[in-house]
N, C-alpha and C positions, 0 to 999 in steps of 0.2 A: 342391369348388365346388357349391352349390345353385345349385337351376333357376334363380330369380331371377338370380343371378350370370351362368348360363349366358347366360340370355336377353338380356343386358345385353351380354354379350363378343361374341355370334353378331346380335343386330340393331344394335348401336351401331357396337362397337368394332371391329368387321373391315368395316364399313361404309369407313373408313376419317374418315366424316363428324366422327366426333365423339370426346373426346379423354377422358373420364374421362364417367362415370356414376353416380349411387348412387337407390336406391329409398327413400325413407321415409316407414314407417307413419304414417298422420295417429293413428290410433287410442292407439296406444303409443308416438307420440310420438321414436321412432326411427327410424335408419336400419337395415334389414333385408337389403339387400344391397347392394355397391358393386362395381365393378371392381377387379381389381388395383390395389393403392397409392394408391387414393383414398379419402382420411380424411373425412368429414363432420364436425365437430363436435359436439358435440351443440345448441352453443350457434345455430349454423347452421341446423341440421334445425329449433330449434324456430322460430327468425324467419325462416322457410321456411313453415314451418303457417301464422304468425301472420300472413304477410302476406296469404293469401287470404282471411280471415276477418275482419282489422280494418283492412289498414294498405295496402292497395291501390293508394289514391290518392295515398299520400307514394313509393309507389315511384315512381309514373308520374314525381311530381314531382322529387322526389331522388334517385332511385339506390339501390342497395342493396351494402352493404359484403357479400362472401364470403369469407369466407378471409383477410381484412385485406387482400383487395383492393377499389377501389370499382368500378362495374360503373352507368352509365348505361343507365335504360329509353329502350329503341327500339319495344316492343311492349307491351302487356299488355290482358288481359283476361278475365273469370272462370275461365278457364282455365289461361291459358297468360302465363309474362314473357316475354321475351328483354331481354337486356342486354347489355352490349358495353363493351368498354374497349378502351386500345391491345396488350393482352395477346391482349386474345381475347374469348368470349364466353361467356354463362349462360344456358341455357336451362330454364324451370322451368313442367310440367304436371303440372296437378293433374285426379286421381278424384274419383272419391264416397271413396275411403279411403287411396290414397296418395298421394305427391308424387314425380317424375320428378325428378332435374336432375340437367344432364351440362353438361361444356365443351367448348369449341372454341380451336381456335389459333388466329391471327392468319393472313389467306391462306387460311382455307378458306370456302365459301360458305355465308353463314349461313343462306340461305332452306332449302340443304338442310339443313342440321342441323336447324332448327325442325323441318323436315317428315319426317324421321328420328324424332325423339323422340316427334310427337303423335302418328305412326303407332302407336309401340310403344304 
């Protein structure tokens, strides 16, 4: 396990807040570290880039498919999304060079997850 990993297991995931995690490079274009048995796509990670950079305004308005799940915006802004379905929820912050996003189940509170994530 690399740090990134660690850091992900030890501030997310034993939080108990938050339900998977992954890091990805804005640069490379990749994801660079994840939790245990969560897959990013690649196809994911790049309409994850692309949405801070061009496509902002159609999440607010539409929603964003993750996973071939759809996932309605409740928050966003040059920052940060959150999104929400009847599954659970997407949380997605963005650096100057990476992108954060982790999920959450259904029943847990999402104010804290938001504030879980932007911390990290």
């Amino acid at each position: 396990m690399n740090q990134l990993q660690a850091l992900l297991n030890d501030s997310l995931i034993r939080t108990k807040h938050v339900e998977n995690a992954a890091i990805i490079d804005i640069k490379e274009r990749k994801v660079c570290a994840s939790t245990f048995g969560f897959n990013v796509p690649p196809e994911n990670a790049l309409n994850l880039i692309y949405i801070f950079h061009k496509n902002l305004l159609q999440v607010r308005r539409g929603g964003f498919y993750f996973k071939e799940k759809h996932y309605k915006c409740v928050r966003a802004d040059e920052h940060s999304i959150y999104l929400q379905n009847v599954h659970g929820g997407l949380i997605v912050v963005k650096t100057k060079t990476l992108i954060l996003v982790a999920t959450y189940r259904v029943g847990m509170y999402p104010s804290v997850c938001v504030e879980a994530v932007e911390k990290l």
